[in-house]
C-alpha positions as CSV (number, residue, x, y, z in Angstrom):
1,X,28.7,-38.0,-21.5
2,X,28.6,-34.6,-19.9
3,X,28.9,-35.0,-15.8
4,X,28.5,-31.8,-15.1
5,X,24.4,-31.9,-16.7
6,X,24.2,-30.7,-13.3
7,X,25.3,-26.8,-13.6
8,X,22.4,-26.3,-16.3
9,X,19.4,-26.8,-13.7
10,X,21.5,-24.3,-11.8
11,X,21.9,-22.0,-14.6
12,X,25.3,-22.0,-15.2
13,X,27.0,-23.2,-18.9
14,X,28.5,-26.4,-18.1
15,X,30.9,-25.9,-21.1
16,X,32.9,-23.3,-18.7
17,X,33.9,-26.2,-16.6
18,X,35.7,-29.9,-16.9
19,X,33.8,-32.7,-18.0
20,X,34.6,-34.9,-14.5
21,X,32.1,-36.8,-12.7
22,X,31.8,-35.6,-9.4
23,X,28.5,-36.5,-6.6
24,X,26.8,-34.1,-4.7
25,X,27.0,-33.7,-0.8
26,X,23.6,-33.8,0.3
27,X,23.0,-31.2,3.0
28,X,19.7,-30.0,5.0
29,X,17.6,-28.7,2.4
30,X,19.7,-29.2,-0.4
31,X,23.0,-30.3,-2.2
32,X,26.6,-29.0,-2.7
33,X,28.1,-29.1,-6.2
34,X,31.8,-29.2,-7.2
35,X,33.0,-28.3,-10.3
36,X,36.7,-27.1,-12.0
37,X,36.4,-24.7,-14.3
38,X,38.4,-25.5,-17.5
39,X,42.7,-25.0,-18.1
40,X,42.4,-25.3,-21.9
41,X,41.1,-22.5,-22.6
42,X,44.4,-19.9,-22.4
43,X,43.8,-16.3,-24.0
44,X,44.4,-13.2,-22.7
45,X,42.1,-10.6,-22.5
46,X,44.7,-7.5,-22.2
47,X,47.0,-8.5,-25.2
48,X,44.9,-11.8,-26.8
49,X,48.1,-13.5,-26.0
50,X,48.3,-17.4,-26.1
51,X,51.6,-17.4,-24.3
52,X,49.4,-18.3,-20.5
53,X,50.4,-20.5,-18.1
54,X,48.7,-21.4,-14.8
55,X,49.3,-19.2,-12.0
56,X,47.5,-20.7,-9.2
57,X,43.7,-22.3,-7.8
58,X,41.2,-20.8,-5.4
59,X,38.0,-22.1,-4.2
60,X,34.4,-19.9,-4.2
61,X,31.2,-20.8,-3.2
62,X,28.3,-19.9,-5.3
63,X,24.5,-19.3,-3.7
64,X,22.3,-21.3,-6.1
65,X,19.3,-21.2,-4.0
66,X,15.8,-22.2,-5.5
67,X,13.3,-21.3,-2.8
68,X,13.1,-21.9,0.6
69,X,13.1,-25.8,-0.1
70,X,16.0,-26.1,-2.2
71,X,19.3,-24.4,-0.6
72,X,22.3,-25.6,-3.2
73,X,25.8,-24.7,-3.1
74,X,28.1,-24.7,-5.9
75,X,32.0,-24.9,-4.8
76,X,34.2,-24.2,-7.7
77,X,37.4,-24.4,-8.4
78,X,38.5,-21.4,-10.2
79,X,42.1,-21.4,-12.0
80,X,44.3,-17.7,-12.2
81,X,46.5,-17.3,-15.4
82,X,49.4,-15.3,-16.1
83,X,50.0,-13.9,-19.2
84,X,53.8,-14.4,-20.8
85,X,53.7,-12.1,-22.8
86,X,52.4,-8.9,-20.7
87,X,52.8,-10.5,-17.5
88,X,49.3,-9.5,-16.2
89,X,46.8,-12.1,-14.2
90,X,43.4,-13.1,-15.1
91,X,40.8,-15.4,-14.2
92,X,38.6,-16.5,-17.4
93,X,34.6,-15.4,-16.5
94,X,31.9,-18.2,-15.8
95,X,28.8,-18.0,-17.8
96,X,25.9,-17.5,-15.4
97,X,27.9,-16.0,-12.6
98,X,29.2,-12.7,-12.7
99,X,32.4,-11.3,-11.8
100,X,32.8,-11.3,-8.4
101,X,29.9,-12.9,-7.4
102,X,28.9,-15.1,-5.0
103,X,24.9,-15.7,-5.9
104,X,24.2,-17.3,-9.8
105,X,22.6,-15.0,-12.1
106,X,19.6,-17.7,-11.7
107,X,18.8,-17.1,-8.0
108,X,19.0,-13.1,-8.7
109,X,16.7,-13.5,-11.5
110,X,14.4,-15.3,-9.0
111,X,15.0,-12.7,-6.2
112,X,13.9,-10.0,-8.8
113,X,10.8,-12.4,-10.0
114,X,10.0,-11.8,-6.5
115,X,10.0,-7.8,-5.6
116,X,6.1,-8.0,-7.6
117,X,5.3,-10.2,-4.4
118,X,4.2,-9.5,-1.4
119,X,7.2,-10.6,0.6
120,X,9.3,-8.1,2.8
121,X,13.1,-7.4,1.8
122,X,13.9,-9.4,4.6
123,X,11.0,-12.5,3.6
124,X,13.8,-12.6,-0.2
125,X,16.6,-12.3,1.7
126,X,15.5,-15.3,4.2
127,X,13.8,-17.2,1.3
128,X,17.5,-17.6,-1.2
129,X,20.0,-17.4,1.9
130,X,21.4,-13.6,1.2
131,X,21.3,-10.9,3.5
132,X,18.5,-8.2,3.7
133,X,21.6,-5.7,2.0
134,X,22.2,-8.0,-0.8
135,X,18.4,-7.8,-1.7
136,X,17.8,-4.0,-1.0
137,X,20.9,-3.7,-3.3
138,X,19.8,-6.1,-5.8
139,X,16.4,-4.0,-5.8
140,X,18.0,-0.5,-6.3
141,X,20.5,-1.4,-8.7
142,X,17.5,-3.6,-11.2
143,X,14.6,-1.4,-10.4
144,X,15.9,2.2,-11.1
145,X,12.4,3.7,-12.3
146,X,8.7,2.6,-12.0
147,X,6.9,5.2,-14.2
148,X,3.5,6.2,-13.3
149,X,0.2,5.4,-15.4
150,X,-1.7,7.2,-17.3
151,X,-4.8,9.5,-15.8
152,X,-8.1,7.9,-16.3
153,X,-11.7,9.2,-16.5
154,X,-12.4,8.8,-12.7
155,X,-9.5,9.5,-10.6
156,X,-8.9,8.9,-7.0
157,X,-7.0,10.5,-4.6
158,X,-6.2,9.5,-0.7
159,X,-3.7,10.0,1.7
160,X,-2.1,7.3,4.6
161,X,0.3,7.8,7.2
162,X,4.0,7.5,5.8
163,X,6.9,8.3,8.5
164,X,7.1,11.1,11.7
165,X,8.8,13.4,9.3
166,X,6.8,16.5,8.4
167,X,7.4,16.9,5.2
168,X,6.1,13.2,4.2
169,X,3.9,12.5,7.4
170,X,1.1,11.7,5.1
171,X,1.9,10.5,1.1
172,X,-0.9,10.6,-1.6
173,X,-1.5,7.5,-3.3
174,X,-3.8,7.8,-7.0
175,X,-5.9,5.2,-8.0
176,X,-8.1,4.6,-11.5
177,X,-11.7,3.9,-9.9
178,X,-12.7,1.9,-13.1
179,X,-9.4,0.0,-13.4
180,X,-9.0,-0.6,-9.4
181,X,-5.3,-0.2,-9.8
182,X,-3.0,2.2,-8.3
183,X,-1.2,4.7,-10.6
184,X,1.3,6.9,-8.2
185,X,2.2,7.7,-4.5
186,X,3.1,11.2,-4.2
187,X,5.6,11.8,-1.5
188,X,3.7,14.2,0.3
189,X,0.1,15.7,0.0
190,X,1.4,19.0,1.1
191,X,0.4,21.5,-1.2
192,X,4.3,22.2,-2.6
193,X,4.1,19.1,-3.6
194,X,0.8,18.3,-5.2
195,X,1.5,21.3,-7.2
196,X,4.9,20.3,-8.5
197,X,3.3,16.9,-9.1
198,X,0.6,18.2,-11.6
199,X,2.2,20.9,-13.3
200,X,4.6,18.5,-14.4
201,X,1.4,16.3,-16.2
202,X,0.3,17.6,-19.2
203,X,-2.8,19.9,-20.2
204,X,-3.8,17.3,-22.7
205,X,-3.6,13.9,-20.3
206,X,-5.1,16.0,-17.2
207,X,-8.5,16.9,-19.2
208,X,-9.1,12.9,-19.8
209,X,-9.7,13.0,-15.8
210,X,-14.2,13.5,-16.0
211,X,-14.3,12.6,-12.1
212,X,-12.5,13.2,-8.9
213,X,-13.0,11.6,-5.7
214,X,-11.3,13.0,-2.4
215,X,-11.9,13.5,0.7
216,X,-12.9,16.8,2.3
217,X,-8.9,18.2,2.8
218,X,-8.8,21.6,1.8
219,X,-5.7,21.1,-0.7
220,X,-7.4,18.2,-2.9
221,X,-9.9,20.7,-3.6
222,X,-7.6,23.7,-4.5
223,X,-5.8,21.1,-6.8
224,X,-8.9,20.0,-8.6
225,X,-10.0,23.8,-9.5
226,X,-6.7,24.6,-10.5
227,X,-5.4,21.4,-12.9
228,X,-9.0,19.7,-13.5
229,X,-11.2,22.4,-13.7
230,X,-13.7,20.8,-16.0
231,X,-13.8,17.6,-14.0
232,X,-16.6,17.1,-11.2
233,X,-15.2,16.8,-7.8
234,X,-16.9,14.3,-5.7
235,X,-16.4,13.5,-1.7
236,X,-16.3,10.6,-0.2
237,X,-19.7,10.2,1.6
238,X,-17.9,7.6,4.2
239,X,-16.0,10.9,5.1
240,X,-18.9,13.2,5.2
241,X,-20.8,10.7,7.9
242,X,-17.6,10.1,9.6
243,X,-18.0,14.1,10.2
244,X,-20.9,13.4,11.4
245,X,-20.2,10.3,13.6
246,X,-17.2,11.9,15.4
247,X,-19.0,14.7,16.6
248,X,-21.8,13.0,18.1
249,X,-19.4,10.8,19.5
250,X,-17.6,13.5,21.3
251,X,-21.4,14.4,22.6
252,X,-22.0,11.2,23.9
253,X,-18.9,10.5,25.7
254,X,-19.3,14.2,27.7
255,X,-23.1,13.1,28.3
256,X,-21.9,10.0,29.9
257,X,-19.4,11.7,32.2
258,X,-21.5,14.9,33.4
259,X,-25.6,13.9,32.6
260,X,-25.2,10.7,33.8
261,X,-24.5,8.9,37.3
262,X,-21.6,6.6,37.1
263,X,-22.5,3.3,37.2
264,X,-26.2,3.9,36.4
265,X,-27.9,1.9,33.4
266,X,-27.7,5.2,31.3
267,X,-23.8,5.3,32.3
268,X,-23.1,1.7,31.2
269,X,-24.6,1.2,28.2
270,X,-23.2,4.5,26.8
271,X,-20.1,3.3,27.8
272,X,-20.2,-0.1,26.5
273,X,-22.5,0.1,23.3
274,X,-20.8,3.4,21.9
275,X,-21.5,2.1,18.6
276,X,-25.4,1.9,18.6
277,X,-25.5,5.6,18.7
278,X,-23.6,6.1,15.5
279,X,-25.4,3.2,13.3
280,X,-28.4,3.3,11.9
281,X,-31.9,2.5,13.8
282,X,-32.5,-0.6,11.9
283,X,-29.0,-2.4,13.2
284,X,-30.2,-1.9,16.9
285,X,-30.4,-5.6,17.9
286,X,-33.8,-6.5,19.0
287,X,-32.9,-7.7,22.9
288,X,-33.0,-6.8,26.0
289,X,-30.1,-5.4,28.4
290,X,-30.0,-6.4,32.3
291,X,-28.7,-4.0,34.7
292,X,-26.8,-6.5,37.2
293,X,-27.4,-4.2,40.3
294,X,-31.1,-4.1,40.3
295,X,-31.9,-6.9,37.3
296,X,-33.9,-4.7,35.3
297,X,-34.4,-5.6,32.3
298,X,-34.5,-2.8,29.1
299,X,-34.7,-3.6,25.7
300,X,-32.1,-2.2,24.0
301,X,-34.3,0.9,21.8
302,X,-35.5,2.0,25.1
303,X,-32.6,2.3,26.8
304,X,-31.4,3.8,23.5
305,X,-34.1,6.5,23.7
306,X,-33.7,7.2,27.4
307,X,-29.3,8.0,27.3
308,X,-30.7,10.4,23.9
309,X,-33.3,12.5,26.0
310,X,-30.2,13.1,28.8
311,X,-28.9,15.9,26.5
312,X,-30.3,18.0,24.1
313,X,-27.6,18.2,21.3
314,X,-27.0,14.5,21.6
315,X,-30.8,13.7,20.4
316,X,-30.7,16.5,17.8
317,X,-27.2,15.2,16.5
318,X,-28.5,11.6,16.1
319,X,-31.8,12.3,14.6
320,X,-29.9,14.5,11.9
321,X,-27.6,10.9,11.4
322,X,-30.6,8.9,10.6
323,X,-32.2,11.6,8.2
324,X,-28.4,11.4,6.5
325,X,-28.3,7.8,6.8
326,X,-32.1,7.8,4.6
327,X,-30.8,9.6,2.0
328,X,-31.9,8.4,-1.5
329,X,-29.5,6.9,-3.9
330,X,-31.4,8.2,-6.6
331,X,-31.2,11.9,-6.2
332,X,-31.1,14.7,-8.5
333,X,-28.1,16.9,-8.3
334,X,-30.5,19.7,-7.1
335,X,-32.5,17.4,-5.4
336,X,-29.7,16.4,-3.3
337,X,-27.8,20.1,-2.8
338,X,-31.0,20.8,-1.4
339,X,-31.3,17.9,0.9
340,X,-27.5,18.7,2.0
341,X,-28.4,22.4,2.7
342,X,-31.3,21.2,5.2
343,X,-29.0,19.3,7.2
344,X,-26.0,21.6,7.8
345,X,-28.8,24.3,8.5
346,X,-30.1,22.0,11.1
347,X,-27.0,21.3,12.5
348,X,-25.9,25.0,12.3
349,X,-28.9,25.9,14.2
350,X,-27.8,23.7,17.0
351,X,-26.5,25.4,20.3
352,X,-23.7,22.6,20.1
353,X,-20.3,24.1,18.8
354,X,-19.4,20.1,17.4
355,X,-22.4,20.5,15.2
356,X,-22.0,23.6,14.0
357,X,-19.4,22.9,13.0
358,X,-20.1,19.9,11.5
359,X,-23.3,22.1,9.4
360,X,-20.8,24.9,8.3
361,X,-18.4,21.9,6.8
362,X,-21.4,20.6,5.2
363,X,-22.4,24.0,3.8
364,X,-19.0,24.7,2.4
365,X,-18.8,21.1,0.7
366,X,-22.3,21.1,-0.1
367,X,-21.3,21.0,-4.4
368,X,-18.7,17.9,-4.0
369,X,-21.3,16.0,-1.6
370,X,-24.5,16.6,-3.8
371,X,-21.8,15.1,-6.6
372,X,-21.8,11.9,-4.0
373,X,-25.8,11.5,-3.9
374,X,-26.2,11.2,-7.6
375,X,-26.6,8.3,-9.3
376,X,-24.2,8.1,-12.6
377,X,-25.4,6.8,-16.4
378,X,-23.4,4.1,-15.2
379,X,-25.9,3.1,-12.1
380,X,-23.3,3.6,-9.8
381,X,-22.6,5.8,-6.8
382,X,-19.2,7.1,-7.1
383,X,-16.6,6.7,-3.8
384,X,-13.4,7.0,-2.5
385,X,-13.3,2.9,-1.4
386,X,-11.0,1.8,-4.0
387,X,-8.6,4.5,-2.8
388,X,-9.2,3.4,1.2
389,X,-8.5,-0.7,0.1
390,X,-5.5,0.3,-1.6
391,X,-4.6,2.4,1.4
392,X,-5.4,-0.7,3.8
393,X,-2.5,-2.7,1.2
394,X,0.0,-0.4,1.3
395,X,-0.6,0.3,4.7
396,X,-0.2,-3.2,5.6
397,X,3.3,-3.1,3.3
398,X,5.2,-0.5,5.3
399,X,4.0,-1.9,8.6
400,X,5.0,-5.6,7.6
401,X,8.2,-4.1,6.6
402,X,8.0,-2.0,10.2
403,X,8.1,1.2,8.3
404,X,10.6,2.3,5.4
405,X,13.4,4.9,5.5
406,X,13.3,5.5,1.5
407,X,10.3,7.0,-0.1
408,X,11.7,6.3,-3.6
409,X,12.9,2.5,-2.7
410,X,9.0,2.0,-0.8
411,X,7.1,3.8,-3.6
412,X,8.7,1.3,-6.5
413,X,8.1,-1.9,-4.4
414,X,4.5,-0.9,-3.5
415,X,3.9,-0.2,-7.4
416,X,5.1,-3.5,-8.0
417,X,3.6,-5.5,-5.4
418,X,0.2,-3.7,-6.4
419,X,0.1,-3.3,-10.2
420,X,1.8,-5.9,-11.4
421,X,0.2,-8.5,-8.8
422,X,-2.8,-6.8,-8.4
423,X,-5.1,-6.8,-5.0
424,X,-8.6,-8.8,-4.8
């Protein structure tokens, strides 16, 4: 019988050692092993010599971690040879351990099982008992290239917020709409970049792309006429209300502090229900508000009403939110360039510079948003959203990691942990 059945659950041939029968030490959380690698094997590797003798024994401990749960140790007694013949040293290898090493080939198998999950570096390194080195090293030296996929017919395009350095300040990440996985980060969306990125994709794959969704940056657009010409280009309509929103946010908040008295009605409900005046009418909670000072009591679309009529540009700014916010779903492309060039005019007519120019942004997107309004064969309206939660996943990786000095080393663990374990 083989005492040493022992080294196969851990991995390791059990032939490279003596057949002894030896009991493990139990320890918190797991066991320590012992085991004496084998003397009757003599042959030298330099000269194939059998003219060996023993030169001397030295103990190593060998990580043979599990999980978290299971923390075992293997202490083995390793023997050093001389060879007669050409008088050089040697110590015979161990199958499942490699030279030199002090983890099992097992544990880094399961340490490389685990870069597709969404663990930090650090989560690994805690999780087998190695350092946070041993498993950055461990990633660089097994995971030298994650390629990119292939374009698809609807292709997204967003940027996040990467690292203070200007040149990758904000990275692009692509994303197949129909697929909802992520196919690249580009390391900047700087136009250098983008460029180089494209050119470097051929004519052939970059006509399969029929759609593309971005935001309203200036370069997304310059890179869709250039390398998908024959593609329609739609905006994000989150992005084109956003536009919207901000600026009559901006309104309200220099209403509050020069129209109204502080600590009037008018001053604190601005102040405190911001959001009512950038959400459609319909979300307005049917209540009342009571002014402590005087206990009046308002319902909340009156009040509403009365903070609109202090300023002009704020009531012209949110009625042109609720027209955008009735917009029909089931528009004709002309129908809805149309509807689109009604709006920025009305906002362009404004005396307000934030909605001007707000209605010249409009204007010049007017194409790409119309795109956004129409309803596809598929009965679907096409946006960026797949892009943002992909954003909101790898945005969450770098800040669980508490940011990443390596764009190349961050880029192949988020392609990992998101197409090969693939968000909800």
């Amino acid at each position: 019988m083989n005492f040493n059945t022992f080294l196969s659950r851990l991995g390791i041939d059990p032939d490279n050692f003596k057949n002894v029968q030896t009991d493990p030490i139990a320890t918190e959380g797991g066991f320590i092993f012992y085991a004496e690698q084998r003397t009757d094997e003599r042959k030298c590797p330099h000269c194939s010599s059998s003219r060996v003798e023993i030169k001397s024994y030295h103990h190593v401990k060998i990580n043979c971690s599990e999980n978290e749960n299971i923390k075992d140790i293997l202490r083995v007694k390793k023997v050093r040879f001389v060879c007669m013949n050409c008088h050089r040293s040697f110590t015979p290898g161990l199958k499942g351990i490699s030279r030199c090493a002090n983890t099992s080939n097992m544990t880094k198998d399961l340490i490389f099982a685990d870069f597709t999950r969404k663990m930090t570096f650090q989560g690994i390194a805690n999780k087998y008992q190695v350092s946070n080195g041993y498993v950055v090293k461990q990633f660089d030296e097994r995971v030298r290239f994650v390629p990119r996929s292939p374009l698809p017919k609807v292709l997204c395009i967003d940027e996040f917020h990467f690292s203070a350095e200007l040149d990758q300040k904000y990275c692009c990440c692509l994303v197949d709409y129909q697929d909802r996985s992520v196919l690249d980060i580009i390391k900047s969306r700087q136009m250098a970049y983008l460029r180089e990125y494209f050119s470097n994709i051929s004519q052939s794959e970059r006509s399969h792309v029929k759609v593309f969704i971005s935001d309203m940056y200036d370069g997304y657009s310059t890179i869709k006429h250039v390398y998908f010409p024959t593609a329609i280009h739609v905006v994000d309509l989150f992005h084109v209300i956003t536009q919207l929103t901000n600026a009559i946010n901006r309104i309200r908040t220099r209403t509050m502090n020069t129209e109204a008295r502080k600590g009037s009605v008018e001053y604190n409900f601005m102040k405190g229900h911001w959001k009512y005046f950038l959400c459609r009418r319909s979300k307005i909670p049917d209540k009342t508000y009571t002014y402590q000072k005087t206990g009046e009591v308002i319902h909340y679309s009156d009040l509403l009403f009365a903070c609109l009529l202090l300023n002009h540009d704020l009531l012209n700014g949110y009625n042109v939110l609720q027209d955008l916010f009735k917009y029909s779903k089931s528009f004709t492309f002309e129908e809805a360039e149309d509807f689109i060039v009604w709006i920025s005019d009305r906002l362009a007519n404004s005396l307000c510079e934030d909605l001007k120019a707000v209605g010249r942004t409009y204007r010049k997107w007017r194409v790409e948003i119309a795109n956004a309004f129409v309803k596809r064969q598929t009965g679907e309206n096409l946006t960026n959203a797949i892009a943002e939660n992909m954003n909101n996943h790898i945005k969450t990786i770098i800040k669980s990691a508490y940011g990443y000095q390596n764009f190349e080393r961050f880029r192949k663990r988020c392609l990992l942990m998101l197409r090969y374990n693939k968000c909800p």
